[in-house]
N, C-alpha and C positions, 0 to 999 in steps of 0.2 A: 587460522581464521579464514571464513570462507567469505568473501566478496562478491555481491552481485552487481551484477551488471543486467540494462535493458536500453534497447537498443532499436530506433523505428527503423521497418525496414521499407522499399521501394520495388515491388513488385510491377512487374507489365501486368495486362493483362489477363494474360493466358497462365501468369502465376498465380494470380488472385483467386482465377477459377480452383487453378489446384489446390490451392490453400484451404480455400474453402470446402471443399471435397472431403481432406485429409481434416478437416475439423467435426465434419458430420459423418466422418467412421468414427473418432473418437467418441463423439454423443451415441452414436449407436451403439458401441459397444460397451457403454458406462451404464446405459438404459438394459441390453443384455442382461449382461452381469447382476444388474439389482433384480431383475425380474426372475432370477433362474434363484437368489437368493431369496426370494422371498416366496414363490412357487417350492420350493423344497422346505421352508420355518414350516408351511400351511399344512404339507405333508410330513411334518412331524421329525423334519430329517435335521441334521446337525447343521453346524456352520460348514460351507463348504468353501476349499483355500483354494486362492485365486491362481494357483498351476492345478489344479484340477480344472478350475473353469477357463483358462486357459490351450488346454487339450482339447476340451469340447469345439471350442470356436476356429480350431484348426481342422477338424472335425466338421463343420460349420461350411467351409468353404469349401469341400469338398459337392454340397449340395446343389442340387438342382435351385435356379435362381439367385444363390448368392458367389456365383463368380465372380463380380464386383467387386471383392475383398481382396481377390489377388492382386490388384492394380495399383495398392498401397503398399507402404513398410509396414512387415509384420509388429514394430516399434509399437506404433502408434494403439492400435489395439491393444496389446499388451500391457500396456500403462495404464490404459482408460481401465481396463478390467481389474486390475490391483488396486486404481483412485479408490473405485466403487466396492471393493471389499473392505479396503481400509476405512473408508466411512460406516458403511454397515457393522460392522466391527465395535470400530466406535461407540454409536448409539446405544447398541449390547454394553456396554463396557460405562455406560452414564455419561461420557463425554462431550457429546454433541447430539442435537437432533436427529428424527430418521432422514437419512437421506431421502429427499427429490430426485424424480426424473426430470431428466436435463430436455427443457421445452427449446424447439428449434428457433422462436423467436425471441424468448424472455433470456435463457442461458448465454455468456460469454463465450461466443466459440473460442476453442483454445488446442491444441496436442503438441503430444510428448516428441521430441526428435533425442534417438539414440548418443549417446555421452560419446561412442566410438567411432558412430558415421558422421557426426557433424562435422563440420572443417569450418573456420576462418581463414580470410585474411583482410588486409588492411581495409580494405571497400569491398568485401562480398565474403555471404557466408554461404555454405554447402548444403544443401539439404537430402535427404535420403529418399530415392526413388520417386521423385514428381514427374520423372520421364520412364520411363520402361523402354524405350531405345537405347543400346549399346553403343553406340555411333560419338564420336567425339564431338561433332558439330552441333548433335541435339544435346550432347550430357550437358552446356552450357547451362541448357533450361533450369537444372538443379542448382543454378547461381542465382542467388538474389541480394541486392545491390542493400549496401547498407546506407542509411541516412549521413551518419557522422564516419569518419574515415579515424581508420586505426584507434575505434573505442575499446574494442574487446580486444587484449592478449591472446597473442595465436599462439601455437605450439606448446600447449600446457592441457590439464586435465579438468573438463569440465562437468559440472552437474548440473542435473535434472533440466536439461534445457526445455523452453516450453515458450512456442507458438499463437500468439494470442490477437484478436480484432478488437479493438473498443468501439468498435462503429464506424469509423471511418478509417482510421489506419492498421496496418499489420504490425507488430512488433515480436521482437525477441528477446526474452530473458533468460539469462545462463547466471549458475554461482562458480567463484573458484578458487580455489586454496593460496592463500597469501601467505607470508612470512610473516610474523610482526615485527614491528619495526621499534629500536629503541630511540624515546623520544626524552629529552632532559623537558620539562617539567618547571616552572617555578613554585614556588613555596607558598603561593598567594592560591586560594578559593576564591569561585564566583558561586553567588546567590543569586536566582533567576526567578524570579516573581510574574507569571503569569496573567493577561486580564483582558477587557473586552476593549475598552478606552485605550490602552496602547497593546501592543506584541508584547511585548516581552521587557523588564525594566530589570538589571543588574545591579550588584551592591555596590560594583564602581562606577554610579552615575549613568551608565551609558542607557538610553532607553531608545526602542526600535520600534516606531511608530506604526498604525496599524493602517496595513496595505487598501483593504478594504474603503477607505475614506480619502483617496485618492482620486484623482480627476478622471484617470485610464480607468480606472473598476468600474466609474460610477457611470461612466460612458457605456462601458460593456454591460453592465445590468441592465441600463435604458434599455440599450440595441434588442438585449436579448429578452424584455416583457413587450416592446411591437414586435420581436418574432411570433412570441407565442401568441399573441392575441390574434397576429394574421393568421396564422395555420388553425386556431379557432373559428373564426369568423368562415375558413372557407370547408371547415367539416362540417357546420353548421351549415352552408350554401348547399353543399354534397350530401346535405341529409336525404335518405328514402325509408320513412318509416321510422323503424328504430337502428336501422343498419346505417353508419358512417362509412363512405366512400371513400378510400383514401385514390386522389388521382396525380398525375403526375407531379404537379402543380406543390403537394402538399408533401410527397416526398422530397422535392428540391427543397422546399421552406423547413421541413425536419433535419434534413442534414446542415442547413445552416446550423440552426437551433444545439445540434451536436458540435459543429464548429466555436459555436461561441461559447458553449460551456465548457467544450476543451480548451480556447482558448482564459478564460478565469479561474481555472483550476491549474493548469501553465502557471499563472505568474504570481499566482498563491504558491505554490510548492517550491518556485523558484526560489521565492522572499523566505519562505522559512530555510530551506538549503542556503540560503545566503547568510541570516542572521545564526543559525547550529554553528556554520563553518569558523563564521567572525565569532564567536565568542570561542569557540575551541582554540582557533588558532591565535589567542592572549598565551594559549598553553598554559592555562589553572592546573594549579596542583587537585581540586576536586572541582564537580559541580552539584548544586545542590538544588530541585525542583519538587515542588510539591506534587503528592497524588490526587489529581483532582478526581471530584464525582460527577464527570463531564455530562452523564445520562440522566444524572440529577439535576446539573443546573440549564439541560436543554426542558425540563417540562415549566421553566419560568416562559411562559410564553410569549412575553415583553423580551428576551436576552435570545432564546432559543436559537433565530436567525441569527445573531451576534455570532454567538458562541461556535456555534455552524461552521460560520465563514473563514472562523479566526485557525481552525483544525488545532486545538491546544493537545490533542491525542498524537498529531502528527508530529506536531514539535518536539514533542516529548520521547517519543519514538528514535527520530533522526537524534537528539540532543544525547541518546543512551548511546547509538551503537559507534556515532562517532569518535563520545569519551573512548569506547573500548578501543577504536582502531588507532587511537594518540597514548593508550595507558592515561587518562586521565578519570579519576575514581567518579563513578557518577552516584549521588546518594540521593536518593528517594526517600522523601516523607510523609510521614499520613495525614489522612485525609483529612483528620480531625486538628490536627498541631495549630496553634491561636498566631498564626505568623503574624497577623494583619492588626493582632491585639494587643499583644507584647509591645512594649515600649526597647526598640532595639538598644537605648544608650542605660537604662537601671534595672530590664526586665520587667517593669511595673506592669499587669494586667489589663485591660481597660472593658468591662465587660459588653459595657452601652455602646460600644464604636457600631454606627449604620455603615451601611453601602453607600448612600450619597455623603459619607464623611472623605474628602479626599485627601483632606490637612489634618495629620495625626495629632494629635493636644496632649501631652501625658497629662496628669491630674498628680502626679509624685513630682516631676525634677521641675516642670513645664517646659515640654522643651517640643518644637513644632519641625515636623517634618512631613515631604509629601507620603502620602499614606502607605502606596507602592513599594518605594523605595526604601522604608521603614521595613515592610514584609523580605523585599528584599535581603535585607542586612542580617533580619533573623534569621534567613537559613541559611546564609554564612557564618552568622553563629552557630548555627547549630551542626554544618560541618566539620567546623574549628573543634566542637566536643565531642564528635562521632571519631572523628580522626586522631585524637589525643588520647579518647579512652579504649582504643585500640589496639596504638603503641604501647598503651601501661601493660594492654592482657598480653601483649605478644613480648615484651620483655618479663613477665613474670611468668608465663610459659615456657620462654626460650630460653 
């Protein structure tokens, strides 16, 4: 099983600068690569694989003007140029769009550092050639200081490491090969019922109220519509014509603006890692969540913001891969299955239930329960029968 890990890191700096350096080779040479691929389609020429266009670019730096190239790890290129065939590829292939060239203001800067040159250890990781001094007292410079101490395991094998800026900090993410671990299990399912009015509501009563509607959110949304409105008011000050001046003034109020959305996306992502972990760690023998049609129910334009906020794609996400790292069975149902209509105690149907019904009424036993919690149940049930008629095929198999 492979594990990631991400990890902010604390650059001086003189590191920053290099970071950033080694992020617009990377763009350059992603931008390369699609150009020489798409300049050869026009001429009529095959796909061409990325250790050919790799040659070229070593080839490349050989040239008058681009000596600059020597002054990085040959890594970093080398990756960007495979990214950009691998996507090209791709689009050939129906998979995904054509690729974009990566714009030096709009793109995530990001690069590749080698599997064999990085090094950890408990507060600093290694980096490859940000200094070209041999000297011991400069090689330090290739250290950069991690945020959290002894997050990443040192002395093991890791993959695809990858360098990245979100606007305001550096971080590092690396995956790495884990053992699985054997986990006893009890014999009991949870049913996890989804929605906008709470987080998340379980078939054992437990319900995790929505973050969103908190005192701290609602602070931090205030905070952050007079940021926007000031950094509005002074582009509109800075108007000349039809050109917006951005002056000093409006970059300090933008990096706020980026501070406060990273901080309400912090403590969204925290609450869901909080509430995935707490219901894993009951250690359910399954878990059972619906597939929602997240993209559907964002064009209600009354919920959309809701729906937004609550990241039900993200919970769902975390809630999978956790089951798998516990061996806990995670079962997915579709999109269409009537959870919310079922009467979880006779099955009874109920066709007429609205959205503003929140108290379930069977019309068969009468029997009242909260609406949620009712959907809940039925996919407890309904992993109770995924998981039984399973057992029957694998003992009349085996």
């Amino acid at each position: 099983m492979i594990r990631g890990y991400k990890v902010k890191l604390h650059p001086n700096n003189k590191q920053k600068s290099k970071l950033n350096q080694c992020a617009g080779l990377a763009r350059f040479a992603y931008n390369w690569a699609l150009q020489r691929q798409q300049e050869n389609y026009k001429n009529g020429g095959k796909f061409i694989e990325d250790g050919e266009l790799r040659k070229e670019f070593t080839l490349l730096k050989k040239r008058q003007g681009y000596e600059w190239l020597n002054n990085y790890s040959n890594n970093i290129p080398k990756q960007a140029i495979k990214d950009a065939c691998i996507a090209y590829d791709k689009f050939f292939k129906g998979l995904s769009e054509f690729p974009r060239f990566k714009s030096k203001r709009k793109s995530k800067p990001s690069f590749y550092v080698d599997t064999d040159k990085i090094q950890f250890t408990a507060t600093h990781v290694k980096l490859e050639k940000l200094t070209l001094s041999k000297r011991r007292n400069r090689q330090k410079f290739n250290l950069v200081k991690l945020a959290e101490k002894s997050r990443i395991p040192v002395d093991i094998k890791y993959n695809n490491p990858r360098v990245t800026f979100d606007g305001l900090s550096w971080w590092i993410g690396i995956g790495s090969e884990k053992e699985d671990q054997i986990v006893e299990n009890s014999k009991e399912g949870i049913g996890v019922d989804v929605g906008v009015l709470d987080l998340a509501i379980c078939s054992d009563e437990v319900v995790y109220k929505n973050i969103n509607k908190t005192d701290k959110v609602k602070k931090l949304q205030k905070r952050l519509k007079r940021q926007q409105r000031q950094v509005s008011r002074k582009y509109e000050m800075n108007r000349s014509g039809n050109k917006y001046i951005k002056t000093n003034n409006i970059v300090k109020l933008e990096n706020k603006i980026r501070k406060t959305h990273q901080r309400l996306t912090g403590i969204r992502h925290n609450y869901l890692h909080q509430t995935t972990s707490e219901i894993i760690n009951r250690k359910p023998r399954f878990v059972v969540m619906e597939n929602l049609n997240v993209s559907g129910m964002m064009r209600n334009r009354h919920l959309a913001k809701a729906i937004q906020e609550q990241s039900l794609f993200e919970l769902k996400r975390q809630m999978e891969y956790k089951s798998e790292w516990n061996q806990v069975r995670f079962i997915e149902v579709g999109k269409f299955y009537p959870s919310s209509k079922l009467c979880s105690c006779c099955g009874h149907k109920k066709t007429d239930l609205k959205l503003s019904d929140r108290i379930y009424n069977c019309d068969n036993c009468g029997i009242e329960m909260d609406r949620d919690l009712n959907a809940a149940i039925n996919l407890k049930n309904y992993g109770l029968k995924t998981m039984k008629e399973e057992s029957v095929t694998n003992s009349m198999t085996g």
